[in-house]
C-alpha angles and dihedrals in degrees: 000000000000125000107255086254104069095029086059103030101246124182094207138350090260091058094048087056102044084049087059101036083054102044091041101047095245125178106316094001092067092087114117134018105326121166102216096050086045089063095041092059084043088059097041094064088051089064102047086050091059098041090049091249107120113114098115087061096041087061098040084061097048082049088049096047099042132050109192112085094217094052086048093053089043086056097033089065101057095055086095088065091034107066099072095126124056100201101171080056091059102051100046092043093051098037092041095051100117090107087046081118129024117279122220125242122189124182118211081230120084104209099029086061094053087051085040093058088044088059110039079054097062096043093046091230095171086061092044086047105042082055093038087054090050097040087053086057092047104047099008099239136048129190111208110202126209111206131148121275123228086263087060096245116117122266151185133259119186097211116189116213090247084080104039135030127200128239109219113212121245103242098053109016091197083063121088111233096168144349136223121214140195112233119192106211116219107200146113093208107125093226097080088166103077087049110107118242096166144042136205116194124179119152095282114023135047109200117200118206132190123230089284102055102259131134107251095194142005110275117248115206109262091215088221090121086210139057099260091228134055124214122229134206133199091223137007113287112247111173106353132030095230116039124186098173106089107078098041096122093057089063102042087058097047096051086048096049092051088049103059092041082067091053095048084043086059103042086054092056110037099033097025091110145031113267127216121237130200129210137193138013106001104184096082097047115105108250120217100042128160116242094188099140086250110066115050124232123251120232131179109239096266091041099097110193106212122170124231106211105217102165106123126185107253084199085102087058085038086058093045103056095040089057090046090054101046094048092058093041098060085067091069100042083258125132130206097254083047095058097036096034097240099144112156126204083260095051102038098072117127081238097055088029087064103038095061088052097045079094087053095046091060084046092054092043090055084045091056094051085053092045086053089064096039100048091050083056101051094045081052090049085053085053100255130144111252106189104112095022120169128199124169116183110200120242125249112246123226118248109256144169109262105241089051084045083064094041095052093049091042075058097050104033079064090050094050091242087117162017153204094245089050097046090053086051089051092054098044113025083188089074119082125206092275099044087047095051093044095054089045091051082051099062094045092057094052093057087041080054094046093043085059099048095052087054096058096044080066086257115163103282078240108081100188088058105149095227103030089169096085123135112268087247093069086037102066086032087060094044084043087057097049101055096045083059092055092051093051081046092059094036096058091034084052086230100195084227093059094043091049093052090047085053091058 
């Protein structure tokens, strides 16, 4: 790579960092329409709706909706009771589950794969990887960062494209030259000005800039050779390096779903009952009376009562939200009792099951394709060989009754596609091969030890008999029969052992 200032033509460092600042919307620069701080507070959206922290959207969309200021602040109230359902959550978690287990990485080298898995341990990489998957899913790209700890041994930072932005260079604009970051300052110095709020990387140089945008000091080379952080896509860049288009369609549903739970919030609260009217001459009626079903109301003789009935079905918002959602949804291989967990006992079969997420298991194949790419980045970014990397992400398995779960591996264990090991593995992901093996070996060793003791309390030799509770006389009789059987057996078959006791 080449440091920002050749690669742009810069006269002097200054001038490198006002250019940005400008272009980018930094500090005070970011004044105006400017696209990249448009996609940053997109983004940024993104990311509130999935962290349950929306409130101030969901009341920028009932201002935008409605014009009124008293019907504003009416809707606006009942946001706190209306955001029961995340739907921009749902979707990402279901869609993003490819690191729902561990996957397993495995290095060419030996011994750099013992050190490897040393290493992915103390950083907890299934758990960055497992975010940083969902978090793809969710902005589209993700910049993972690698700084020291307060312990002094590297770690890893999960950095969602609201905070940094990435400079193309200008050679390949689908390339990162450099990244901006957003820094938060923790101090109590009054100077707030020298304090860094954003950062600028390339391969050579770390520029440090103040809340509006200018370059507190010149920048010294940070002898890295590298940028210490890679950034991943979710697919492939065509035509911009950071793309937040892709994922739209989730906000717009969940802005719309929390809308119209306002409304039927709304509808609940203000015609959920039948009003009394009053008509006629209102002077002479007692004021402060008590409408409880139980004490009458007292009217002068030219006062009439009548009732306005109010009440109106919310099935049309219910509808409507149910259409929104599954719309959105299909294009996730997701269906609406997926996402609302509706699932009925006719829906809910392994079969039916698999057949609505045959459209999310392309989508996961074309994930794990992409996984393959990111996670090479991220082992070169720990300083690992690549070359030879393997990485095997488990399958999910479909949900089944658990007899049918025993006969399907009994099937596969006779056509070589299981195994026990496997299957307790399956069932637990703490357990290794060896834990899964001893524990296997162990219950074996509790029915061998049951099969004998029924043999010794005169039990039928078979220990699956269907009625072991017989009277030691048929007992012995059945055990009597059997081994007569087995000699008969020897004897016609001419067994050597037979022929040899028989000789003696």
């Amino acid at each position: 790579m080449t440091a920002l200032i050749e690669l742009y033509g810069a006269p002097t460092h200054r001038d490198l960092v006002a250019w940005i600042a400008k272009e980018y919307g930094l500090g005070l620069a970011k004044q105006g329409l400017n696209k990249h701080v448009h996609r940053r507070e997109e983004i940024a959206r993104r990311v509130r709706l999935y962290r349950d922290d929306a409130d101030a959207d969901f009341e920028a969309v009932i201002r935008l909706i409605f014009e009124d200021g008293q019907v504003q602040q009416d809707r606006i109230k009942l946001i706190a009771v209306a955001k029961e359902r995340n739907v921009t959550g749902r979707i990402i978690n279901e869609v993003g589950s490819l690191y729902d287990k561990p996957a397993l990485r495995t290095l060419a080298n030996k011994a750099e794969d013992a050190r490897f898995h040393l290493e992915e341990k103390r950083l907890k990489l299934h758990e960055v990887m497992q975010e940083t998957h969902r978090l793809l899913q969710l902005c589209n790209e993700v910049l993972v960062w690698q700084f020291l700890g307060v312990d002094g041994k590297p770690k890893l930072r999960i950095v969602t494209p609201d905070t940094f932005d990435a400079l193309p260079d200008p050679r390949d604009k689908n390339e990162m030259a450099g990244v901006i970051i957003n820094v938060e300052p923790i101090s109590i110095l009054p100077n707030r000005e020298m304090l860094p709020y954003f950062e600028i990387w390339d391969d050579t140089f770390r520029y440090q800039l103040n809340s509006a945008g200018q370059l507190i000091d010149e920048p010294v080379p940070h002898e890295l050779g590298r940028i210490p952080g890679v950034l991943l896509h979710k697919r492939e860049p065509i035509d911009r390096l950071m793309d937040e288009r892709p994922g739209r369609d989730i906000t717009s549903a969940h802005l719309g779903d929390a809308l119209l739970a306002v409304m039927t919030m709304r509808l609940s609260k203000a015609q959920g009952e039948r009003q009394p009217i009053l008509k006629g001459p209102l002077a002479n009626v007692a004021k402060n009376q008590r409408m409880d079903g139980e004490s009458p109301i007292a009217l002068p003789p030219e006062v009439e009562a009548l009732m306005l009935d109010t009440k109106t079905d919310p099935d049309h918002y219910i509808l409507v939200r149910k259409e929104r959602l599954s719309a959105c949804a299909a294009t996730y291989g997701l269906s609406y009792e997926q996402l609302a967990n509706q699932e009925t006992s006719d829906t809910a079969s392994g079969k039916v099951y698999q057949l609505r997420r045959e459209k999310l298991i392309e989508l996961r194949g074309e994930q794990r394709r992409r996984a393959l790419v990111n996670e090479t980045e991220i082992v070169k970014l720990l300083g690992f060989e690549t070359e030879g990397m393997k990485v095997d992400h488990q399958e999910q398995a479909i949900p089944q009754d658990a007899v049918e779960e025993v006969d399907l591996l009994e099937k596969k264990m006779k056509l070589g596609l299981d195994n026990p090991v496997a299957y307790l593995q399956r069932k637990d992901p703490d357990l290794d091969e060896n834990a899964a093996t001893a524990l296997l070996l162990k219950n074996l060793s509790v029915w061998a030890k049951l099969v004998v003791l029924q043999r010794s309390l005169n039990m039928p030799g078979d220990a699956n008999a269907a009625n072991p509770g017989q009277s030691p006389q048929e007992n012995g009789a059945q055990n009597g029969e059997q081994n007569a059987e087995q000699m008969q057996e020897r004897r016609d078959t001419g067994d050597p052992v037979y022929e040899s006791r028989l000789a003696s």
